[in-house]
C-alpha positions in Angstrom: 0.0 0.0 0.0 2.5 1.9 0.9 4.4 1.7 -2.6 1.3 2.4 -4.5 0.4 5.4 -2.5 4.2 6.9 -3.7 3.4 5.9 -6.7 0.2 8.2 -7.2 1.9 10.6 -5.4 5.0 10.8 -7.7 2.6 10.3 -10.7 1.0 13.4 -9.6 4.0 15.4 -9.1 5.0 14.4 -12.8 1.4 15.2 -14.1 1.8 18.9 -12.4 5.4 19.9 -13.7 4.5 19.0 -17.1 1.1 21.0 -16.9 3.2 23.9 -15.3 6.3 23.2 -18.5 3.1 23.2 -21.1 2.2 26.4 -19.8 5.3 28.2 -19.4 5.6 31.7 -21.5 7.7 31.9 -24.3 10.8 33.8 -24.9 10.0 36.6 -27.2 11.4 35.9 -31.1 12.6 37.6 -33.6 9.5 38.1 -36.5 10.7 37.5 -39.8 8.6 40.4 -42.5 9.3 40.1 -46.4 9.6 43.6 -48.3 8.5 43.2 -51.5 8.7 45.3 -54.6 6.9 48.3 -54.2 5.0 49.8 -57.1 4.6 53.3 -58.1 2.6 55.5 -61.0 4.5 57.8 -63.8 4.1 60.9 -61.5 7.4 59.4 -59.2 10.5 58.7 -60.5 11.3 54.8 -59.8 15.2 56.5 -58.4 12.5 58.4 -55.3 10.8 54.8 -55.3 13.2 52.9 -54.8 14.8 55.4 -51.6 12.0 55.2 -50.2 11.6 51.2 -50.2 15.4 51.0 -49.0 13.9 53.4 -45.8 11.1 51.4 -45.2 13.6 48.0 -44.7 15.8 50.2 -42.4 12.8 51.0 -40.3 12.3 47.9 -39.6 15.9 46.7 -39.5 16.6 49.4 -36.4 14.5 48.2 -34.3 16.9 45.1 -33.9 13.7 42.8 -33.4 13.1 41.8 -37.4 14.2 39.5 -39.6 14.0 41.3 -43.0 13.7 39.2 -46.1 14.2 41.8 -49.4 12.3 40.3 -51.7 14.7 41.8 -54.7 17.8 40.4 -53.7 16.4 36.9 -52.3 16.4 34.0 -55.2 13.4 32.4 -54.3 11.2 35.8 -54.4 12.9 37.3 -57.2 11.7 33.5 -58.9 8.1 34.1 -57.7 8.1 37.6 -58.8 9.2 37.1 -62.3 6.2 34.8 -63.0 3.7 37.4 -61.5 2.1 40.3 -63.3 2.4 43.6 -61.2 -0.4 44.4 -59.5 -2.1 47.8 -60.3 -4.3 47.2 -57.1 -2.9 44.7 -54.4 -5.3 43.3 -52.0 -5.0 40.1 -49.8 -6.8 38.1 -52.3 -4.1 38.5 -55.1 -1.2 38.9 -52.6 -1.6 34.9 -51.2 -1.6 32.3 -53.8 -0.4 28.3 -53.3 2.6 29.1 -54.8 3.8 32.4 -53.3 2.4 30.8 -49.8 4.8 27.8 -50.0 7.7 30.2 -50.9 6.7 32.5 -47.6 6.6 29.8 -45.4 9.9 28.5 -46.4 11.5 31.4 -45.5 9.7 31.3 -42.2 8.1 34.6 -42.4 4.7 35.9 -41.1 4.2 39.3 -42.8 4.4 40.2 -46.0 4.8 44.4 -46.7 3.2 45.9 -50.1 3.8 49.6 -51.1 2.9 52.1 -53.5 4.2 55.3 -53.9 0.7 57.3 -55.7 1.7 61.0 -55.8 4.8 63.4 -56.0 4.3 67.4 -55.6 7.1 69.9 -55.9 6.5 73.3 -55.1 8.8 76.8 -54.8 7.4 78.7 -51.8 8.4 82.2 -50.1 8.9 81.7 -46.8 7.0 84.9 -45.2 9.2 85.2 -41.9 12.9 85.1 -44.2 11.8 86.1 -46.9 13.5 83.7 -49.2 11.7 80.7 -51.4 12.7 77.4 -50.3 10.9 74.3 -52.1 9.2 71.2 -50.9 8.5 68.3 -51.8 5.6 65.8 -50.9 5.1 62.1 -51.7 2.4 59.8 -51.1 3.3 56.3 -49.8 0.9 53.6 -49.1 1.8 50.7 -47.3 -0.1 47.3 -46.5 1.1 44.6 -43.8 -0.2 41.1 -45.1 -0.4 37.8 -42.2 1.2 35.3 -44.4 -0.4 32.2 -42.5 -3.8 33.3 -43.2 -3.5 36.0 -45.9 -5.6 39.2 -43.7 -4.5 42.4 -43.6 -2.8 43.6 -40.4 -2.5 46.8 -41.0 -2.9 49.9 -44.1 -1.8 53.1 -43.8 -1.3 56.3 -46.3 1.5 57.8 -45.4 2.6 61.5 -46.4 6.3 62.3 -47.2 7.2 65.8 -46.3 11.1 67.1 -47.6 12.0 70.9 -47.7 15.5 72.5 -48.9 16.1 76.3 -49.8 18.6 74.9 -52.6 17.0 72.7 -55.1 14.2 70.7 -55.6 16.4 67.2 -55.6 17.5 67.7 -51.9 13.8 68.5 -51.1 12.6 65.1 -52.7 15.6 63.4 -51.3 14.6 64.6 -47.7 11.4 63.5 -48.2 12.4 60.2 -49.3 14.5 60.4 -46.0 11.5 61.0 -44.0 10.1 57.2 -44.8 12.6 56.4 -42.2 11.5 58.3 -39.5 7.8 57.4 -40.8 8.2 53.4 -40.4 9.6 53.8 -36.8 6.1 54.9 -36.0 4.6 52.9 -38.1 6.1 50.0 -36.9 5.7 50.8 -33.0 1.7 51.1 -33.8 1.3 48.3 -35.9 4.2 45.3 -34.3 3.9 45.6 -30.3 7.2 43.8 -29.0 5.3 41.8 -26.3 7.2 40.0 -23.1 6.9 39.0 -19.6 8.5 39.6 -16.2 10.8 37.1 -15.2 11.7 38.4 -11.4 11.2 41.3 -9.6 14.5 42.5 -8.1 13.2 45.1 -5.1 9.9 46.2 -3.9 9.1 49.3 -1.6 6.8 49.0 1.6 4.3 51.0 0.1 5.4 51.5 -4.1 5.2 47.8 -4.3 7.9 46.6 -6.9 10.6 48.8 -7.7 12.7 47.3 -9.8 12.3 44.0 -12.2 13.8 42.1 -14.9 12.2 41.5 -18.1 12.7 39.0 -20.5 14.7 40.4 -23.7 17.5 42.7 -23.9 19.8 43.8 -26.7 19.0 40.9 -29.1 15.6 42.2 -29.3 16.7 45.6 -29.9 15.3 47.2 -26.4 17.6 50.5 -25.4 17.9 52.7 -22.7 14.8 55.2 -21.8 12.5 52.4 -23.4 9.2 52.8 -21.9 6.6 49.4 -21.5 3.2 49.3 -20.1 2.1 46.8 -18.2 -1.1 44.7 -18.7 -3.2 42.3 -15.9 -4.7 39.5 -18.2 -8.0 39.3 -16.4 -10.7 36.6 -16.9 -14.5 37.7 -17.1 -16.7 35.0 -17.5 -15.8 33.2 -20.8 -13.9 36.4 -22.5 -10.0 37.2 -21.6 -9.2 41.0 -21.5 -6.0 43.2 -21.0 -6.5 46.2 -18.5 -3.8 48.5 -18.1 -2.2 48.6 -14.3 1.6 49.9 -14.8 4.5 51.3 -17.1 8.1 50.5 -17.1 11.6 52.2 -17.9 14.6 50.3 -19.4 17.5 50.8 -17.3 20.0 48.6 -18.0 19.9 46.4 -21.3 21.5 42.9 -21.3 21.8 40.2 -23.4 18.2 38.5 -23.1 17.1 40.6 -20.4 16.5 43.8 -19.1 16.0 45.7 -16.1 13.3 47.9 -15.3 12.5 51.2 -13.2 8.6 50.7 -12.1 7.3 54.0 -12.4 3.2 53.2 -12.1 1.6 50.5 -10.9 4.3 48.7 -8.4 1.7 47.0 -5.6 -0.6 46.1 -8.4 2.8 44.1 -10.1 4.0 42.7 -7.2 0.8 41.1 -5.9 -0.3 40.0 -9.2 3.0 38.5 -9.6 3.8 36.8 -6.3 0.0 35.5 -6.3 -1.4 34.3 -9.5 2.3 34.3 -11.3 4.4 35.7 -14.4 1.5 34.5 -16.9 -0.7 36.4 -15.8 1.4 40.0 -16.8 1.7 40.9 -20.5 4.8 43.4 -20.8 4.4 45.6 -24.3 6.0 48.1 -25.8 4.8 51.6 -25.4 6.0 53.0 -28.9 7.7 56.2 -29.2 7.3 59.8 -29.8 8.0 60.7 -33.6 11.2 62.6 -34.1 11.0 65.0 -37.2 15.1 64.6 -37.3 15.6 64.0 -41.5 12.5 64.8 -43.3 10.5 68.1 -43.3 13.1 69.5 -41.1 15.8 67.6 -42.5 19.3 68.9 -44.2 
């Protein structure tokens, strides 16, 4: 009796480590998104086309959390796209096809980006306060984020490319083609939330609750210093699952696969969430970031 009662007892213990090991979160990973060719009509030069396709890849490329397939220097795409008539109006049900499926899979991606450069107006203004002319330009992007594994559309978005320079009208377009740079970093903190979890908290005040905490991803995932998170409680009502905002974060130091944390809102609501229902329960996302005007409109 006395074996068999160990038995159940150490058949139990299994049973509950692999339900706790099913259950565990994941480590964040890196998303792989496909740029493909972008299209344009004869009002843009394909030279301001293709700049600004180039910015779009290094928006997503500085964030240090993509891999970013270009889909005219890989074989496999350039294959698929030689066989496919350009689109004069790409929607999800002429992106996804059998063929063009099997090759984004292979490649392990999940998004697919489509872009179309639609307008390009340059204009010499006087500039009432100097009283000199400066010109600007202004180019119409739009961009479309396609979910490869089921073909929907994540996100669309027209985006308006402002350049300005007092000595030609080149260097204005060429600013504005600079300013898709700054425009994807904000694109890409709306529309691709880095998501984590908390995997300790290092102090906790009497009364602030938890002061300081490690998360899980550091410089691999491209998180820097000044990075600001909020914190979600994942909260169960009945049959639905929601997300309700209870705290924000501050990078402080940034390490190889993790980083810690100042709490600055919501420290006793962290720290008794985390101590009594546990690390699941705590979605950590990205906050996004403030758009910088540093190349474009404003740019040299």
């Amino acid at each position: 009796m006395k074996f068999k009662f160990l038995s159940v007892v150490m058949m139990s213990a299994l049973c509950f480590v692999g339900s706790a090991k099913a259950q565990e979160t994941s480590d964040p990973q890196k998303e792989t998104v496909i740029v493909d060719e972008f299209t344009r009509t004869t009002a843009v030069p394909a030279y301001l086309t293709e700049g600004i396709r180039a910015n779009v890849i290094e928006g997503f490329v500085s964030k240090g959390r993509f891999h970013v397939v270009d889909a005219l220097t890989n074989d496999a795409l350039k294959a698929l796209s030689a066989k496919r008539v350009a689109e004069d109006n790409v929607d999800a049900s002429n992106v996804m096809n059998s063929e063009s499926e099997a090759v984004y899979k292979s490649l392990g991606a999940k998004y697919l980006i489509k872009g179309k450069v639609t307008d390009r107006t340059v204009t010499r203004e006087k500039d009432v306060l100097s009283d000199s002319y400066s010109w600007y330009s202004k180019i119409s992007l739009s961009l479309t984020v396609y979910n490869i594994l089921d073909g929907s559309t994540v996100a669309s978005k027209n985006i308006q490319l402002t350049g300005v320079n007092s000595d030609s009208s080149e260097k204005a377009d060429m600013n504005a083609v600079e300013d898709a740079k700054i425009e994807m970093r904000s694109f890409v903190d709306a529309n691709f939330k880095f998501k984590t979890f908390i995997e300790m908290i290092e102090s906790v005040d009497k009364k602030k609750g938890a002061k300081e905490l490690y998360i899980v991803g550091g410089n691999e995932m491209g998180i820097k210093k000044g990075q600001v998170f909020k914190v979600y409680y994942v909260k169960q009502i009945g049959s639905r699952t929601t997300n309700q905002e209870i705290g924000t974060l501050k990078a402080d130091e940034v390490m190889d696969g993790l980083t810690k944390c100042n709490v600055t809102k919501g420290g006793v609501e962290i720290n008794d969430i985390f101590n009594s229902e546990g690390r699941d329960k705590l979605v950590i996302e990205s906050a996004g970031n403030t758009r910088e005007k540093v190349g474009g409109f404003f740019g040299f």
